[in-house]
Chimera marker file (.cmm) of the C-alpha trace (Angstrom):
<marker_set name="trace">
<marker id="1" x="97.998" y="-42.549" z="24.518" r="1" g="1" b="0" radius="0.5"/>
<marker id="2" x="98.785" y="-46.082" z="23.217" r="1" g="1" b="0" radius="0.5"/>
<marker id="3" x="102.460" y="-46.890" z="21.391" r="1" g="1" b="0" radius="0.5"/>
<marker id="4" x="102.583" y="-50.172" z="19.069" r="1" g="1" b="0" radius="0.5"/>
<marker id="5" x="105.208" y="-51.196" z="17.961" r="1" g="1" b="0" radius="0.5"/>
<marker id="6" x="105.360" y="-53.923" z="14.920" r="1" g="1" b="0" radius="0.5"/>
<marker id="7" x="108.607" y="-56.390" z="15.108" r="1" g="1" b="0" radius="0.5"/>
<marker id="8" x="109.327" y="-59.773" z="12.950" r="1" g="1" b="0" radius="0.5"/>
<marker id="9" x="108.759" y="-59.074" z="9.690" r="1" g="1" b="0" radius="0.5"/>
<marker id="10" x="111.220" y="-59.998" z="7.102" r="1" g="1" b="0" radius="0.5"/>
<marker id="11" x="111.752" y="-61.481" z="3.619" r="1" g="1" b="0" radius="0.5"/>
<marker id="12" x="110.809" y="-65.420" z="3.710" r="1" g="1" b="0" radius="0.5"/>
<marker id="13" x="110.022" y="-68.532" z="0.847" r="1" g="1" b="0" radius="0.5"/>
<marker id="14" x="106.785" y="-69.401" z="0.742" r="1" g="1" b="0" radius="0.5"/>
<marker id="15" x="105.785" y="-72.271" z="2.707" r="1" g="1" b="0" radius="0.5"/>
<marker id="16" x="107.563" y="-71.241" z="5.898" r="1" g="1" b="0" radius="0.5"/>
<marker id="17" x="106.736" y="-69.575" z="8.924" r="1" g="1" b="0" radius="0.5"/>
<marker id="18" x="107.358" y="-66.063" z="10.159" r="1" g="1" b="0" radius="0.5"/>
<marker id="19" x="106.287" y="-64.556" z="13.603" r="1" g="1" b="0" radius="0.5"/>
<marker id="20" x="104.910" y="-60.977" z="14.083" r="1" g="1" b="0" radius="0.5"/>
<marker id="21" x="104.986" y="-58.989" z="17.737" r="1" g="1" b="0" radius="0.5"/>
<marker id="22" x="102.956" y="-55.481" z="18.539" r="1" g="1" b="0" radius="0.5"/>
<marker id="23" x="104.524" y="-54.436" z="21.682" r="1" g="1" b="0" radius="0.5"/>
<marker id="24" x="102.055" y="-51.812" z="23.325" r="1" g="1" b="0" radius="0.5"/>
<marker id="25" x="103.227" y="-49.117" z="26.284" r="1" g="1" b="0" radius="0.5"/>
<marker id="26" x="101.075" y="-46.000" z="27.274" r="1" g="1" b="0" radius="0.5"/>
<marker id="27" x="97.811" y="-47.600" z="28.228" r="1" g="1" b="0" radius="0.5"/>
<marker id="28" x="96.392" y="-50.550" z="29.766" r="1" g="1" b="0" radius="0.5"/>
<marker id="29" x="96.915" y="-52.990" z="27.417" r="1" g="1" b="0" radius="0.5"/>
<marker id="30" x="95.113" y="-55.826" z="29.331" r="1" g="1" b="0" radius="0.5"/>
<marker id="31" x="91.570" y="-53.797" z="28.754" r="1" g="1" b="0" radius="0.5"/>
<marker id="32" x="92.446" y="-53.265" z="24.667" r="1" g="1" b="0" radius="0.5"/>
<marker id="33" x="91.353" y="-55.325" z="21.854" r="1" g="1" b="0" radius="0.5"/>
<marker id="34" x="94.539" y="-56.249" z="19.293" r="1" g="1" b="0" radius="0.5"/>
<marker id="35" x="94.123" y="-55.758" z="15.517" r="1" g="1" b="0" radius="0.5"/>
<marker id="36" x="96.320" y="-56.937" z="12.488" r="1" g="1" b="0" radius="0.5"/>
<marker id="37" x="95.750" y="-55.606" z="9.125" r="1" g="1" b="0" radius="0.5"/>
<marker id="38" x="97.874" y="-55.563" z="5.871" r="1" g="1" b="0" radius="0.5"/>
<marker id="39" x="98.537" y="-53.467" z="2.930" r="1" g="1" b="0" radius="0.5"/>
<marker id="40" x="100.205" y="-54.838" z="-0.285" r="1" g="1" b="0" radius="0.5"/>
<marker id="41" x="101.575" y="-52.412" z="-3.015" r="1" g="1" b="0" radius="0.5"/>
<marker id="42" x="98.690" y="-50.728" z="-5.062" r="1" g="1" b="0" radius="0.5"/>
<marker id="43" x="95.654" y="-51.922" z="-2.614" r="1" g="1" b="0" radius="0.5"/>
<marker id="44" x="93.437" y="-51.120" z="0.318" r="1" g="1" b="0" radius="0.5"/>
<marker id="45" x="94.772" y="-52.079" z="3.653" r="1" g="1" b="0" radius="0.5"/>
<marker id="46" x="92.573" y="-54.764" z="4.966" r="1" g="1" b="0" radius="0.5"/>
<marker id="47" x="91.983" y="-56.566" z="7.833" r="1" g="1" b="0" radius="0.5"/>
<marker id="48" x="94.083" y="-59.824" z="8.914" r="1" g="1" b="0" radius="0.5"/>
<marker id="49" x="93.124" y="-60.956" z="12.690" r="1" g="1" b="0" radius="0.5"/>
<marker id="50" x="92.635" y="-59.998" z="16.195" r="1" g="1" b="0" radius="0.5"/>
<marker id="51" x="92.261" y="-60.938" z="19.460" r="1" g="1" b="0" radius="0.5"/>
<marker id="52" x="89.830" y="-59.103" z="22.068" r="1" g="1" b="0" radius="0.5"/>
<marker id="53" x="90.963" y="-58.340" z="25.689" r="1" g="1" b="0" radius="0.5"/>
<marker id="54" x="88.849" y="-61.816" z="26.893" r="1" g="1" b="0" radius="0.5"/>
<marker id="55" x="90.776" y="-63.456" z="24.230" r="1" g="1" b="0" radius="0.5"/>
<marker id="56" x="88.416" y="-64.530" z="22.016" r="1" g="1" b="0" radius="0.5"/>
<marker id="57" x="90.098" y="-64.155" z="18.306" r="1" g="1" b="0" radius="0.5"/>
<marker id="58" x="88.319" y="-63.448" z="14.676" r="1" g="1" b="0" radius="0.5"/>
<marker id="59" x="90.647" y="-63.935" z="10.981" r="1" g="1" b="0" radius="0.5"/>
<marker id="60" x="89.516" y="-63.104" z="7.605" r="1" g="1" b="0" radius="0.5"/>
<marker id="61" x="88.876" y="-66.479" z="5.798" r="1" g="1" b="0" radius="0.5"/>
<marker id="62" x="92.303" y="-65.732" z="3.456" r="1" g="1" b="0" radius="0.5"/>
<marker id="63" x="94.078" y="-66.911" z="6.481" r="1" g="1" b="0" radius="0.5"/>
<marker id="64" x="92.239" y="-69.295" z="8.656" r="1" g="1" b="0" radius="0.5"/>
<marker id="65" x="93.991" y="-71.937" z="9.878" r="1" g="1" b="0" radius="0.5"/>
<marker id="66" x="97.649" y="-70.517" z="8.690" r="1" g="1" b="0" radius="0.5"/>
<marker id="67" x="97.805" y="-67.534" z="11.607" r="1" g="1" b="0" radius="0.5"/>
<marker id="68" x="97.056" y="-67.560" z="14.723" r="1" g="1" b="0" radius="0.5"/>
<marker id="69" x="96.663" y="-64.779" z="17.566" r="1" g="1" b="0" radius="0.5"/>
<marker id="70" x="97.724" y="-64.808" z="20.632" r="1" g="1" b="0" radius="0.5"/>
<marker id="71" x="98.702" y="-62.064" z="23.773" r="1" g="1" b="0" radius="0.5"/>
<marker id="72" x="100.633" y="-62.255" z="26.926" r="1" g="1" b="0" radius="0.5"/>
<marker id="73" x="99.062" y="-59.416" z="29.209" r="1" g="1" b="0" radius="0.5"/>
<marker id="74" x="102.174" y="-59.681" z="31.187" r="1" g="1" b="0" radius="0.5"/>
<marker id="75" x="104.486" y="-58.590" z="28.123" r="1" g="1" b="0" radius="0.5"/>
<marker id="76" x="102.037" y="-56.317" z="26.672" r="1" g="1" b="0" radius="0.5"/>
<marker id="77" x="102.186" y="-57.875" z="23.480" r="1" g="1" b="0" radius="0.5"/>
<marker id="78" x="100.685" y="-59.759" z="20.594" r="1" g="1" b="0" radius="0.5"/>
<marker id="79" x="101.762" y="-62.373" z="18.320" r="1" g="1" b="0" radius="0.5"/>
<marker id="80" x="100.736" y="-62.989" z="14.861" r="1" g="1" b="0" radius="0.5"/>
<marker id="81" x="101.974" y="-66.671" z="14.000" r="1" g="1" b="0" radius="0.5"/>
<marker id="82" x="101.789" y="-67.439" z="10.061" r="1" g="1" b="0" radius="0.5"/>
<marker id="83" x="102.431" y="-70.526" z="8.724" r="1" g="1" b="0" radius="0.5"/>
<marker id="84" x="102.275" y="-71.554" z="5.212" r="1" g="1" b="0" radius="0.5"/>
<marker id="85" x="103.203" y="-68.116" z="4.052" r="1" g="1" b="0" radius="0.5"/>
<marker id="86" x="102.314" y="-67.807" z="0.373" r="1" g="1" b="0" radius="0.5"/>
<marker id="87" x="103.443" y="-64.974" z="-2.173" r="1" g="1" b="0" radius="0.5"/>
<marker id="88" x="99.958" y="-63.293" z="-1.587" r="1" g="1" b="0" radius="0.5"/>
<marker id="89" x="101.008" y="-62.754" z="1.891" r="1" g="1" b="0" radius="0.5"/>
<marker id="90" x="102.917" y="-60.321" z="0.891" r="1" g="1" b="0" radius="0.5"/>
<marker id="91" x="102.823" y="-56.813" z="2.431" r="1" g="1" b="0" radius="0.5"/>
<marker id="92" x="103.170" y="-54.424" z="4.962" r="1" g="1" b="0" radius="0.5"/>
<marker id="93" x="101.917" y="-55.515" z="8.369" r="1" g="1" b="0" radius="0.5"/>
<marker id="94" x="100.015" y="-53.140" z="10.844" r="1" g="1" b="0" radius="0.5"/>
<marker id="95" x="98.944" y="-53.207" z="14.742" r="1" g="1" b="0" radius="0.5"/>
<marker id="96" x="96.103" y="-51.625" z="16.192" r="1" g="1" b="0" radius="0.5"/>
<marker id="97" x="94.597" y="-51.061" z="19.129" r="1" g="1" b="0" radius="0.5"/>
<marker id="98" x="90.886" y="-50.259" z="20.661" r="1" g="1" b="0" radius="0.5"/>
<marker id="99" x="88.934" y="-50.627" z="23.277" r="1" g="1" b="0" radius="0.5"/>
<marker id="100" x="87.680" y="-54.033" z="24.491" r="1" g="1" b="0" radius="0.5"/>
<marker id="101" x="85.807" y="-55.646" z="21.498" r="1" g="1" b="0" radius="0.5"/>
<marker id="102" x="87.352" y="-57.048" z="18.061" r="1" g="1" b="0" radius="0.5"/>
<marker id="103" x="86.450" y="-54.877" z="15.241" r="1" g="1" b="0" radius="0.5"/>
<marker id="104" x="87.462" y="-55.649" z="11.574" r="1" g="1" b="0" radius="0.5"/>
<marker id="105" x="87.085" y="-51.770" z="10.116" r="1" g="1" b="0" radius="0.5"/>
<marker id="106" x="90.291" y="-50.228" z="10.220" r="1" g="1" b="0" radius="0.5"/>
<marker id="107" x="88.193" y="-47.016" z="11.266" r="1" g="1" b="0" radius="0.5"/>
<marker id="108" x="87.113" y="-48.684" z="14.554" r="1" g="1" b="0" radius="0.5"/>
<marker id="109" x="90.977" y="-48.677" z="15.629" r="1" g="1" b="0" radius="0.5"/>
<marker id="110" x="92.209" y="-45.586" z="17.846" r="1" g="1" b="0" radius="0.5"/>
<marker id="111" x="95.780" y="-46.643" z="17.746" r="1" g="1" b="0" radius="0.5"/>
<marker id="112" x="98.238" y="-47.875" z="15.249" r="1" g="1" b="0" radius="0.5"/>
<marker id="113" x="102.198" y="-49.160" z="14.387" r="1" g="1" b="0" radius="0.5"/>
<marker id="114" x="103.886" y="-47.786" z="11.821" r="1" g="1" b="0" radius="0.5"/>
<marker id="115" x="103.726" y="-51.712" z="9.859" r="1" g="1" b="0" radius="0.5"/>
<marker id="116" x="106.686" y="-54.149" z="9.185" r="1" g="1" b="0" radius="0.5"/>
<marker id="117" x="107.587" y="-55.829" z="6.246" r="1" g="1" b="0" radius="0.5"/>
<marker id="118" x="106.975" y="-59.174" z="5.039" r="1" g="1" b="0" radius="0.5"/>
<marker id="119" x="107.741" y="-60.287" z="1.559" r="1" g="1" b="0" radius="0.5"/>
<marker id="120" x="107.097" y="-63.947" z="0.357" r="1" g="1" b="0" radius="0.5"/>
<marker id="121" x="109.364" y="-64.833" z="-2.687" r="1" g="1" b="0" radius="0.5"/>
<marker id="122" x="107.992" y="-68.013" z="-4.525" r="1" g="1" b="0" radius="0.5"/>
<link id1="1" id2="2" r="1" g="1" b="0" radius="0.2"/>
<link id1="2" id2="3" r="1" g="1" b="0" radius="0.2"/>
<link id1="3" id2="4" r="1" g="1" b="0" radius="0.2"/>
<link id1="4" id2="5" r="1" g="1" b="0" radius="0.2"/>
<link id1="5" id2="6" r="1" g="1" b="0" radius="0.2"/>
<link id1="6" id2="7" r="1" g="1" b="0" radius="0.2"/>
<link id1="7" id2="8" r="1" g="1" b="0" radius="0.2"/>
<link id1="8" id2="9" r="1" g="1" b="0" radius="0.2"/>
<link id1="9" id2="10" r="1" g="1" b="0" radius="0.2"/>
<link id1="10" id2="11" r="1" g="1" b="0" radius="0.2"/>
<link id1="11" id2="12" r="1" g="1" b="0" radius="0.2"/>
<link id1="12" id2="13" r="1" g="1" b="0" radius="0.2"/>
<link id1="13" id2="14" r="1" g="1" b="0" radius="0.2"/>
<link id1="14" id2="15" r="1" g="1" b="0" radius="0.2"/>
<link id1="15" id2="16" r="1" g="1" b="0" radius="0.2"/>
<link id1="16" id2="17" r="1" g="1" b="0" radius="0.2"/>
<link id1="17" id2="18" r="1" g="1" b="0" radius="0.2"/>
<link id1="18" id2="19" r="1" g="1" b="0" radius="0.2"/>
<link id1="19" id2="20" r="1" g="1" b="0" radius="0.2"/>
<link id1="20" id2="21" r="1" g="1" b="0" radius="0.2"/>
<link id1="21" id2="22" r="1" g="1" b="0" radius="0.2"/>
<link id1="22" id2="23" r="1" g="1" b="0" radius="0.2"/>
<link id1="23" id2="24" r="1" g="1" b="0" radius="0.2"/>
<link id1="24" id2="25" r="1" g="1" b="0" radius="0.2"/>
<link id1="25" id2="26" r="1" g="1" b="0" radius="0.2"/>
<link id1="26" id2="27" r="1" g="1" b="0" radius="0.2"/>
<link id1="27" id2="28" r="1" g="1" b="0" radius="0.2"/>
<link id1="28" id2="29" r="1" g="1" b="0" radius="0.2"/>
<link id1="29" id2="30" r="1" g="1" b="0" radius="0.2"/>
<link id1="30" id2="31" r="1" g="1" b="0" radius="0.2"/>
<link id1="31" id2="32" r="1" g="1" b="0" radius="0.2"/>
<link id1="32" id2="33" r="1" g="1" b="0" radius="0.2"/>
<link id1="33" id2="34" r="1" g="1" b="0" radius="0.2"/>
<link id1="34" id2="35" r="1" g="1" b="0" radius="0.2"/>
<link id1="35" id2="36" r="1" g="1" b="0" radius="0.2"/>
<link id1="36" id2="37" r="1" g="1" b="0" radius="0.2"/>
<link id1="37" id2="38" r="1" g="1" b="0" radius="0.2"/>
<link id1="38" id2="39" r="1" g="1" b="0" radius="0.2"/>
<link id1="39" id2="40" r="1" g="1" b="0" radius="0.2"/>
<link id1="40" id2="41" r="1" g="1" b="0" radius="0.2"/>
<link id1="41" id2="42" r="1" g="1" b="0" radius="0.2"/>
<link id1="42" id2="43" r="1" g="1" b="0" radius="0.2"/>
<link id1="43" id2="44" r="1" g="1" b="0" radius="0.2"/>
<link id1="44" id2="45" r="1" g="1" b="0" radius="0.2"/>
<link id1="45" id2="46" r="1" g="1" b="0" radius="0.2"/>
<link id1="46" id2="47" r="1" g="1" b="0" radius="0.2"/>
<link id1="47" id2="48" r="1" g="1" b="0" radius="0.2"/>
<link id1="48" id2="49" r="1" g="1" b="0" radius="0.2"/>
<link id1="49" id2="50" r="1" g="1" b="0" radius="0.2"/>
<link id1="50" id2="51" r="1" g="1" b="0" radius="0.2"/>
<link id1="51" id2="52" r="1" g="1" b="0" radius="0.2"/>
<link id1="52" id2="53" r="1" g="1" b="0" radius="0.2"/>
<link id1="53" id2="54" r="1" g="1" b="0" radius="0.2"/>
<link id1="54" id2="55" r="1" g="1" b="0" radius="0.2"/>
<link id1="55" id2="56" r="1" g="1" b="0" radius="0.2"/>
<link id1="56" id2="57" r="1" g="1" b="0" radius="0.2"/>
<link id1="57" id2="58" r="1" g="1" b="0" radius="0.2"/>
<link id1="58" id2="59" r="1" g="1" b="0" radius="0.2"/>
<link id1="59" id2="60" r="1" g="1" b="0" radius="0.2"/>
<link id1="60" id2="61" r="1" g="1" b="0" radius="0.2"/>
<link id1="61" id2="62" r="1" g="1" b="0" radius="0.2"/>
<link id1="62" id2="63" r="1" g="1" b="0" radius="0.2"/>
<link id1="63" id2="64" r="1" g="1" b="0" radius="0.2"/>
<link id1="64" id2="65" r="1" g="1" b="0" radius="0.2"/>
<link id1="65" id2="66" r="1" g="1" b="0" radius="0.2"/>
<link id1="66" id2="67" r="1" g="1" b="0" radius="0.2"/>
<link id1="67" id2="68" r="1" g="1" b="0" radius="0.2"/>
<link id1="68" id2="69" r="1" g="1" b="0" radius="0.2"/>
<link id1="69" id2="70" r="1" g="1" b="0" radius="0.2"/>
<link id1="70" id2="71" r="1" g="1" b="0" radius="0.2"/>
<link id1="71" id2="72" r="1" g="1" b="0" radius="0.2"/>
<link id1="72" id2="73" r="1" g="1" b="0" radius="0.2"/>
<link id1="73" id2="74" r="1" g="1" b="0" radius="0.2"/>
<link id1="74" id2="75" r="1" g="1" b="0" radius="0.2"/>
<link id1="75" id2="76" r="1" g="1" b="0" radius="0.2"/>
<link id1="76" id2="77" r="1" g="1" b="0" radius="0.2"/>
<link id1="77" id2="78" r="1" g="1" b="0" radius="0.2"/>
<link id1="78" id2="79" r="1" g="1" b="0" radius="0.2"/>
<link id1="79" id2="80" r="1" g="1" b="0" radius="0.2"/>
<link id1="80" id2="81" r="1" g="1" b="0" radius="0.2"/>
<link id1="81" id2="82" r="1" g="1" b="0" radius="0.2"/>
<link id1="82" id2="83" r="1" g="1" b="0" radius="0.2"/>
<link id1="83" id2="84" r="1" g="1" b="0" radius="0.2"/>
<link id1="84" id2="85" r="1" g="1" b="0" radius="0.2"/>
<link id1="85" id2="86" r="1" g="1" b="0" radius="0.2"/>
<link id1="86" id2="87" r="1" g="1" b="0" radius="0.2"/>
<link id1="87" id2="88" r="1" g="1" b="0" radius="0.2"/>
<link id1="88" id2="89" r="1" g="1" b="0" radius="0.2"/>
<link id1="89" id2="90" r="1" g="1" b="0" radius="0.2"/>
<link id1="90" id2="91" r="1" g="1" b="0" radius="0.2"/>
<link id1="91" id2="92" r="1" g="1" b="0" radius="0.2"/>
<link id1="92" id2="93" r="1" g="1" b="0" radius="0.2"/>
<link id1="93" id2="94" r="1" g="1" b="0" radius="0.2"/>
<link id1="94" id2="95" r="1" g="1" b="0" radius="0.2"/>
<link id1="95" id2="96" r="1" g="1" b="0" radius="0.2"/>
<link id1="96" id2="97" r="1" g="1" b="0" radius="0.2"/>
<link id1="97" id2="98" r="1" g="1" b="0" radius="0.2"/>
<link id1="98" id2="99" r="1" g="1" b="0" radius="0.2"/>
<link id1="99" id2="100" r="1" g="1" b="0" radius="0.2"/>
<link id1="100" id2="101" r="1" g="1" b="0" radius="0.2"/>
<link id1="101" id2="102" r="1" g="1" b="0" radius="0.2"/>
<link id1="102" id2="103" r="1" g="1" b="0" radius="0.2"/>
<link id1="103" id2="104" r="1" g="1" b="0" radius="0.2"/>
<link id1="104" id2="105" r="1" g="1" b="0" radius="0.2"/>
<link id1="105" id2="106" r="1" g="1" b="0" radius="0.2"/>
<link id1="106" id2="107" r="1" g="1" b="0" radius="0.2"/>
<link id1="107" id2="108" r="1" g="1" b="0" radius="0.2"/>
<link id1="108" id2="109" r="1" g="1" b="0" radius="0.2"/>
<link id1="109" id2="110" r="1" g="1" b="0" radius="0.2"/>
<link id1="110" id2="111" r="1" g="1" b="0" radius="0.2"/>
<link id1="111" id2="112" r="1" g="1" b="0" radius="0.2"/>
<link id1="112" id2="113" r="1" g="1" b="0" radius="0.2"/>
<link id1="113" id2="114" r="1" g="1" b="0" radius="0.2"/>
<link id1="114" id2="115" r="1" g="1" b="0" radius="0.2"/>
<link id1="115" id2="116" r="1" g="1" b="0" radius="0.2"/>
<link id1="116" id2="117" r="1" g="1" b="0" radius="0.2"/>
<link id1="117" id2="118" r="1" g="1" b="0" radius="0.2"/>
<link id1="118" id2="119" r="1" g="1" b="0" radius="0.2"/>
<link id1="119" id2="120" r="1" g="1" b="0" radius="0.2"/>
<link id1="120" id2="121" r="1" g="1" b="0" radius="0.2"/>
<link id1="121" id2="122" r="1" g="1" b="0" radius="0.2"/>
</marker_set>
């Protein structure tokens, strides 16, 4: 069984920069693929980014080129770097975790954090 735990969210201006971390325990993290998806008030959670266990990284075109993904194997985590943060940003941020391979369905996730905050004021 897989543990994620979501950390860095918080209440920022737009423009600036905020960094999530999904610290994983349980499993062997190295071997898992590393999801982030969002849900704001009122809508569907979606899908943000991730990162497969070679790596390789996929965004949804809303944030291309303002987040990037990245994992140290060694700390079990994952980062979520956004820059540019803009009010539509806003919303609760989830981890998730499968085997191997990127997905961008949240039903193709096994494992998931219980989300952290981030609100962009304007």
């Amino acid at each position: 069984q897989v543990q994620l735990v979501e950390s860095g969210g918080g209440l920022v201006q737009a423009g600036t920069s905020l960094r999530l971390s999904c610290a994983a325990s349980g499993g062997t993290f190295s071997s898992y693929a590393m999801g982030w998806f969002r849900q704001a008030p009122g809508k569907e959670r979606e899908f943000v980014a991730a990162i497969s266990a070679s790596s390789s990284t996929t965004y949804t075109d809303s944030v291309k080129g303002r987040f990037f993904l990245s994992r140290d194997n060694a700390k079990n985590t994952v980062y979520l770097q956004m820059n540019s943060l803009k009010s539509e940003d806003t919303a609760v941020y989830y981890c998730a975790a499968r085997r191997l391979t990127v997905a961008i369905r949240r039903n193709e996730y096994n494992y998931w954090g219980q989300g952290t905050q981030v609100t962009v004021s304007s």
